[in-house]
C-alpha positions as CSV (number, residue, x, y, z in Angstrom):
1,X,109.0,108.8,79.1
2,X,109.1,108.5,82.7
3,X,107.5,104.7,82.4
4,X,110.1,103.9,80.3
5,X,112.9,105.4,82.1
6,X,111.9,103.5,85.7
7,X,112.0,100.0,84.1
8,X,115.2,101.0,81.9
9,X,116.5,101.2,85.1
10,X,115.8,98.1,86.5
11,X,116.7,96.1,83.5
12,X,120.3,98.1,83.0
13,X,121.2,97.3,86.8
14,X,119.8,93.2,86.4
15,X,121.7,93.0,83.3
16,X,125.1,94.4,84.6
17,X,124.7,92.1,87.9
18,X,125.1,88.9,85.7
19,X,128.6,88.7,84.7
20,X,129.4,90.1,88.3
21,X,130.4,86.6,90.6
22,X,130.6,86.4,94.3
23,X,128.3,89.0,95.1
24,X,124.9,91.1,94.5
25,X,126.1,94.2,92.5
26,X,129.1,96.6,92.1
27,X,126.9,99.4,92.8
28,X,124.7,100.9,95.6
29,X,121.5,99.1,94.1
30,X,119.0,100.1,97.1
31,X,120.2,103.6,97.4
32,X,119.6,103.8,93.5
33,X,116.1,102.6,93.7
34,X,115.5,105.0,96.5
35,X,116.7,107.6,93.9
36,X,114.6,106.2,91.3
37,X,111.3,106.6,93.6
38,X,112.2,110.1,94.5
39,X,112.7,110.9,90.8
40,X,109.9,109.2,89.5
41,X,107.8,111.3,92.5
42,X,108.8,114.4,91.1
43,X,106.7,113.4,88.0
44,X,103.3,112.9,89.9
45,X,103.4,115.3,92.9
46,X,101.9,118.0,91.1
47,X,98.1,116.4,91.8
48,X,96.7,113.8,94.1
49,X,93.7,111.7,94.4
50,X,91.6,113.2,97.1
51,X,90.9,110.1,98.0
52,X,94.6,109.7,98.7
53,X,94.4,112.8,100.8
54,X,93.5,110.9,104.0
55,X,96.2,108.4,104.4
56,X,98.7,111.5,103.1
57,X,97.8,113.7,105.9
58,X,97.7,110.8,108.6
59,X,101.0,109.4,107.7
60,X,102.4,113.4,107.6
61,X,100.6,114.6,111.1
62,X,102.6,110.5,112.5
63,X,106.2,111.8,111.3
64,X,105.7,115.5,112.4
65,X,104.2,114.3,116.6
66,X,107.0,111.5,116.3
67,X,110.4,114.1,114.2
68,X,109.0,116.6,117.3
69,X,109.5,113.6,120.1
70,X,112.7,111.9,118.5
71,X,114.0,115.6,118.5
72,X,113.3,116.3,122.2
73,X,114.7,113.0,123.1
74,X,118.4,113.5,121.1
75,X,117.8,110.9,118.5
76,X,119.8,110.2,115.8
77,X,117.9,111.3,112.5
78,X,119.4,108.2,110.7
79,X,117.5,105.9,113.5
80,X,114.4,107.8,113.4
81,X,114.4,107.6,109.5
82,X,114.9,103.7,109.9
83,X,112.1,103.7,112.3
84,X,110.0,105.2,110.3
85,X,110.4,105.0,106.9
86,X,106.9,102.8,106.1
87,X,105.4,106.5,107.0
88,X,107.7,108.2,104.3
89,X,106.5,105.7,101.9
90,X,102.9,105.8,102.7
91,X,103.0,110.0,101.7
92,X,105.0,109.1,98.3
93,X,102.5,106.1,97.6
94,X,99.3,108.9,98.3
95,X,101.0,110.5,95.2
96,X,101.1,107.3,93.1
97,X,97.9,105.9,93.8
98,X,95.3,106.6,90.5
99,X,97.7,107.7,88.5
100,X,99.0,106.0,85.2
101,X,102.3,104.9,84.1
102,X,102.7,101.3,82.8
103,X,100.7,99.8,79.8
104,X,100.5,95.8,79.7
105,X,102.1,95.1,76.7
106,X,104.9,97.7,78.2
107,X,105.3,95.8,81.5
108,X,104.7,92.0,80.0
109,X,108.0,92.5,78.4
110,X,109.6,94.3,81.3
111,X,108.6,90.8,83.3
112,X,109.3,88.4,81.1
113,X,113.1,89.4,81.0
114,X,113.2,90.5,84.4
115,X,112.4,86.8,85.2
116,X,115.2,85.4,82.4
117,X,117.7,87.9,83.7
118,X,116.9,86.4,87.7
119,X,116.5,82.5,86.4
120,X,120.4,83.5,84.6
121,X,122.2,84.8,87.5
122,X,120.7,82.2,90.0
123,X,121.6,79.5,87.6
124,X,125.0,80.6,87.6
125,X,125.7,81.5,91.6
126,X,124.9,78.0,92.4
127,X,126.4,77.0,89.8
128,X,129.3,77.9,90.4
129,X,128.9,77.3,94.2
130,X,128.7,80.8,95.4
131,X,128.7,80.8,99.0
132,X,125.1,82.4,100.4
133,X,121.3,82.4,98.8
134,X,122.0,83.7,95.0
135,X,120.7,87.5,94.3
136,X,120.7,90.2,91.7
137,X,120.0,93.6,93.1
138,X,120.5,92.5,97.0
139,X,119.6,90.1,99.0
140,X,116.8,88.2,97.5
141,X,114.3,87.8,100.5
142,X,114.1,91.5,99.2
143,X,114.0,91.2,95.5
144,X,112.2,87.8,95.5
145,X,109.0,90.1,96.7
146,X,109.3,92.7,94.3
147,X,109.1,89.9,91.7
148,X,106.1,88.9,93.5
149,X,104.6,92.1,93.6
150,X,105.2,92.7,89.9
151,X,103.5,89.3,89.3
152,X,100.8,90.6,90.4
153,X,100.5,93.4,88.2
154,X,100.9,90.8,85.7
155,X,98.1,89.1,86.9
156,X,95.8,91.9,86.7
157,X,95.6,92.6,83.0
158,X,93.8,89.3,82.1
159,X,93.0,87.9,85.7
160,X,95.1,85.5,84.9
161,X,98.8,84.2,85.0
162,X,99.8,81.8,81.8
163,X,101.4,78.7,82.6
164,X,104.9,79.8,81.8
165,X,103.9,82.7,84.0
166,X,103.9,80.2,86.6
167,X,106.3,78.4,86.2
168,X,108.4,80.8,85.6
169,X,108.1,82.8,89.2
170,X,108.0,79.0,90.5
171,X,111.6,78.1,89.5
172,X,113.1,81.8,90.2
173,X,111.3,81.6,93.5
174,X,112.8,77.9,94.4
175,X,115.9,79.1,93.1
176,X,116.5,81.8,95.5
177,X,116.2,79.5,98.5
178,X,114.6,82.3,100.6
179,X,112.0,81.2,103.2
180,X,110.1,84.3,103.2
181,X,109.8,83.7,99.5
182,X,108.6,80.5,98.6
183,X,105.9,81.0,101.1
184,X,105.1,84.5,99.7
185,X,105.0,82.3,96.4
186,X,102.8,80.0,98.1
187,X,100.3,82.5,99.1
188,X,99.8,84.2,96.1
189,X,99.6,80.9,94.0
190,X,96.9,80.1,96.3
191,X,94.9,82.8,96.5
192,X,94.6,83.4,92.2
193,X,94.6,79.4,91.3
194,X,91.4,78.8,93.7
195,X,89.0,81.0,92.3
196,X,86.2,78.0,93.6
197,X,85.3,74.8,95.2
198,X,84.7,71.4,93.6
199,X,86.5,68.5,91.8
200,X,88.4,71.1,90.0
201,X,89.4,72.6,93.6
202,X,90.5,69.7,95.3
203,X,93.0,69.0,92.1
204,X,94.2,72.3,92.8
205,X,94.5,71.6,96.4
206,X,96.7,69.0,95.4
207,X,99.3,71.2,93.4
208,X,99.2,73.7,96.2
209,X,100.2,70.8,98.4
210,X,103.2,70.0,96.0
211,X,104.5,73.8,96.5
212,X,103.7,73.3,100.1
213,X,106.1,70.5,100.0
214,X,108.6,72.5,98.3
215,X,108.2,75.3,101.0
216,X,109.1,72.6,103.7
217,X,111.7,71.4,102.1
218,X,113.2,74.8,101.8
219,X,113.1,75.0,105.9
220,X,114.8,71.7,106.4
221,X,117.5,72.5,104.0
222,X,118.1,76.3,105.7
223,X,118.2,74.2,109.1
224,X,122.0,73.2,108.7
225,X,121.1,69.7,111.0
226,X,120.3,72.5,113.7
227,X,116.8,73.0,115.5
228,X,114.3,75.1,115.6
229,X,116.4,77.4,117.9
230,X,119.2,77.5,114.9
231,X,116.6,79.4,113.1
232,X,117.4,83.4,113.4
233,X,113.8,84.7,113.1
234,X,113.5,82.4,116.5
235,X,116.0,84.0,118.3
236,X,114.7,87.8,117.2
237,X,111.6,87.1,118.2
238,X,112.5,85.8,121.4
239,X,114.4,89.5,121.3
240,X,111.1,91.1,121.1
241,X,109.0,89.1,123.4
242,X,111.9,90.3,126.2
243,X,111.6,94.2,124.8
244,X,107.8,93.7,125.6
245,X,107.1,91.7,128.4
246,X,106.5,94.6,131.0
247,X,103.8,96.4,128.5
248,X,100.8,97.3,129.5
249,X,97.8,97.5,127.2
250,X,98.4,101.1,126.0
251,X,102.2,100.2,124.5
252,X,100.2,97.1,123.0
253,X,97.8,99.7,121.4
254,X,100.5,102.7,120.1
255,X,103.7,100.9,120.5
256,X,106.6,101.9,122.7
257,X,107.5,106.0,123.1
258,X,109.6,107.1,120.0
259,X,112.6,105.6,119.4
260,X,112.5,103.1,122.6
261,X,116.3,100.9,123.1
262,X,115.7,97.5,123.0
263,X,116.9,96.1,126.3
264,X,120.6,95.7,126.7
265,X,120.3,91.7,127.5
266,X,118.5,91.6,123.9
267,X,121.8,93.8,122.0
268,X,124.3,91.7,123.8
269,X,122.9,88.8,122.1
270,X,122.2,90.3,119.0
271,X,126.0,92.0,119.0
272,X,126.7,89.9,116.0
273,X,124.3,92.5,114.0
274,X,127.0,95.4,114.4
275,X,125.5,97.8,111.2
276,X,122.1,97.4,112.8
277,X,123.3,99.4,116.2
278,X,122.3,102.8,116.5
279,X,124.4,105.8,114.6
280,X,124.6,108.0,117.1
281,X,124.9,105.8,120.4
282,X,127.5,102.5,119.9
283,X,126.4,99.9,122.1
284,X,122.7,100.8,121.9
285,X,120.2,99.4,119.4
286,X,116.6,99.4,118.4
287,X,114.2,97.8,117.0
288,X,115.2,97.6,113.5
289,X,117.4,95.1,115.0
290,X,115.0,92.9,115.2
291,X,114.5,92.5,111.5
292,X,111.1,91.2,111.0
293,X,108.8,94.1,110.1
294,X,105.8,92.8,112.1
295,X,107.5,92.8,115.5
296,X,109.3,95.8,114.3
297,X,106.1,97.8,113.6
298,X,104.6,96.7,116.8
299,X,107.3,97.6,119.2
300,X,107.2,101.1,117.5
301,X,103.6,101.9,116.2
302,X,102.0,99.2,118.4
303,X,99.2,97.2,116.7
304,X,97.1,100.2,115.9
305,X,100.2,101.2,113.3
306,X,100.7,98.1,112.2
307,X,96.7,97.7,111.3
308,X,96.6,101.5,109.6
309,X,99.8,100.6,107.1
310,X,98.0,97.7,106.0
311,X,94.6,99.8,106.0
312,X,96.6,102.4,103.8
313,X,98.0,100.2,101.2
314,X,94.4,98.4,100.9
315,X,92.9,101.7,100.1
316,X,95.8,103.1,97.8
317,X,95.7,100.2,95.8
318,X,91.9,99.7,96.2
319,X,91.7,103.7,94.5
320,X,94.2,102.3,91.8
321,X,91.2,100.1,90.8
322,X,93.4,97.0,92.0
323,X,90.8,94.1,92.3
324,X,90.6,93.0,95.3
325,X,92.0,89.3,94.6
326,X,95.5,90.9,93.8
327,X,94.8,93.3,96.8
328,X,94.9,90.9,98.9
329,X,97.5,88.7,97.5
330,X,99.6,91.7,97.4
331,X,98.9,92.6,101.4
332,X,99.5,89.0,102.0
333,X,102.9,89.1,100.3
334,X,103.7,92.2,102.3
335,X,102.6,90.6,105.8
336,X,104.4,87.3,105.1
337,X,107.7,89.0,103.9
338,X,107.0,90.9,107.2
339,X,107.2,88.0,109.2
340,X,111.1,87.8,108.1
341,X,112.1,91.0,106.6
342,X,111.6,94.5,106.1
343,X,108.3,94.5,104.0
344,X,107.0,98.2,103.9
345,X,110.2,99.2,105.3
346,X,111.7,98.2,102.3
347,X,112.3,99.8,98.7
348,X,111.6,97.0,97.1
349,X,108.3,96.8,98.4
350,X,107.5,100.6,97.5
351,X,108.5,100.0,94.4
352,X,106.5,97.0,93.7
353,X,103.6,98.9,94.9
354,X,103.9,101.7,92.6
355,X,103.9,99.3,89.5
356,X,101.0,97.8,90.6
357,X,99.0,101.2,91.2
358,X,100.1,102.8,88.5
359,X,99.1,99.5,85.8
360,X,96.3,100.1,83.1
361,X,94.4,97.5,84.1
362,X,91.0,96.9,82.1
363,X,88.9,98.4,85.1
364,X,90.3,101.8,84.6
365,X,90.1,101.9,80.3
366,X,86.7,103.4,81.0
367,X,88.4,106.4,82.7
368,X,91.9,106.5,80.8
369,X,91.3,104.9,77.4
370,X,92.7,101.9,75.8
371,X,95.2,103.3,73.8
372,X,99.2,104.8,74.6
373,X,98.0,108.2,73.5
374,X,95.3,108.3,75.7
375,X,97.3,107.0,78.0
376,X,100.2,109.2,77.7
377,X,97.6,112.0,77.9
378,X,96.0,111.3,81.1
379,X,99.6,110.5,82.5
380,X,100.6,114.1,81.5
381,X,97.4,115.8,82.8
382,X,98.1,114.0,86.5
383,X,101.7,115.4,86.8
């Protein structure tokens, strides 16, 4: 029931977002999925992999040292939860990984109107000239990954996406104008169409060129007749190399201490960001202002983090029997969205994951069984 319940979900909130114009949603659409995670948790916390139990009891021992130091230092808990959240969502996904919930015939009908009800209301924002990139749930740098992610889930049952598949994702994808997108798109198009090299390859190369072309275009168009310095990823990472240019090679290797204010030259300019300032302390912000999740992750956790969330979500999904084609596709989505957004510090992302762990792929029928009462069964006996 639970299955069924988390995509009902979905499509209830993507259907009621259509005949809403001028913005996203009338309701609280990310607090809901976080809701929806924590509910759907409940349902698989009884048991764990032990497999899992590894990157569980890391990511718990990180928040305890870092609650203990954010404490001591009079942090606000809503900054340190911002900070940290990737770690929060590492222990859930522990839960998650092996465990059953979505059947492909299930889930090939959850994406097939998902990707109507997106192609609808994108039609119609710029359509009707909304201002803004079009979304459904938020804004769609967000949701375009989780569409991603799912596609990949997709692509799993059969190793294969259809041509509609493609074509499909391709036009919602376009549609959406978001950067981070298309070339999430882009990586994941590449990485399951070129399975080898020959003629066969180089036609391929071709089509990926064509995207490629699209991507480009994408950046000229979200250039406004500005530079490269009109772009705003530019100017945040600009932010960052300030916040880090008096590190020495242990910050590179952990990340600042807990909680570290950017420097006050990088908030002035960033003032613009108000919601992004810190809860407890106006004026002051941190790195969250910075909004892409790699510099993010590497001001906080240093590159060490950064390489063990990546690490973690490998193994989850590697104990999910993922293949590792769509492991990687789905690591590349994450870094890439990472390079503009919130990536593992987003629900969307979570969420994605946990469809794609939780799949009944053909790798685990061995294990599980090919029928929904088997199925069902083995879902029951892991919560």
């Amino acid at each position: 029931m639970v299955r069924k319940q988390f995509l009902f979900f979905f499509l209830t909130l993507a259907i009621m977002s259509i005949g809403i114009i001028g913005q996203y949603h009338v309701l609280p659409t990310n607090a809901i999925f976080e809701l929806l995670v924590l509910c759907t948790f409940l349902f698989v916390a009884k048991r764990m992999c032990p497999s899992a139990w590894l990157v569980f009891s890391c990511s718990l021992l990180y928040l305890i040292i870092t609650l203990a130091l954010a404490k001591a230092r009079g942090i606000h808990p809503v900054d340190y939860f911002i900070a940290y959240k990737t770690f929060f969502y590492l222990a859930l996904l522990s839960f998650f990984s092996s465990k059953v919930l979505f059947e492909e015939k299930l889930l090939r009908r959850f994406w097939h109107i998902l990707l109507l009800l997106f192609f609808i209301k994108y039609v119609i924002w710029i359509g009707l000239g909304q201002e803004g990139r079009p979304g459904i749930f938020t804004e769609n740098n967000y949701e375009i990954m989780f569409v991603l992610l799912l596609g990949c889930a997709i692509w799993g049952f059969n190793r294969s996406l259809s041509l509609f598949d493609w074509m499909a994702l391709g036009v919602v994808t376009f549609l959406s104008g978001s950067r981070s997108g298309v070339i999430c798109f882009l990586a994941m198009f590449t990485i399951f169409y070129i399975k080898d090299f020959g003629w066969k390859t180089i036609i391929k190369l071709l089509v990926v060129a064509i995207i490629a072309a699209g991507v480009a275009a994408t950046f000229i168009s979200r250039l406004s007749g500005g530079d490269i310095e009109a772009i705003d990823r530019v100017v945040f990472f600009q932010g960052f190399l300030k916040a880090i240019s008096g590190w020495g090679w242990q910050e590179y290797l952990i990340g600042s201490q807990t909680l570290t204010a950017m420097p006050e030259s990088v908030c002035t300019r960033l003032q613009y960001y108000q919601s992004l300032f810190s809860a407890g302390k106006p004026g002051v912000c941190y790195s969250v202002i910075l909004h892409t999740y790699l510099t993010r992750a590497i001001f906080d956790h240093g590159f060490l983090g950064l390489l063990f969330i990546f690490l973690a979500v490998n193994q989850l999904l590697k104990l999910s029997d993922v293949s590792p084609r769509a492991r990687l596709a789905c690591i590349s989505i994450l870094f890439l969205n990472g390079a503009s957004v919130s990536s593992m510090n987003s629900v969307y992302a979570i969420v994605g994951l946990i469809i794609v762990m939780t799949a009944l792929y053909p790798e685990r029928l061995k294990y599980y069984g090919s029928s929904s009462a088997k199925s069902a069964r083995e879902l029951n006996a892991s919560t």
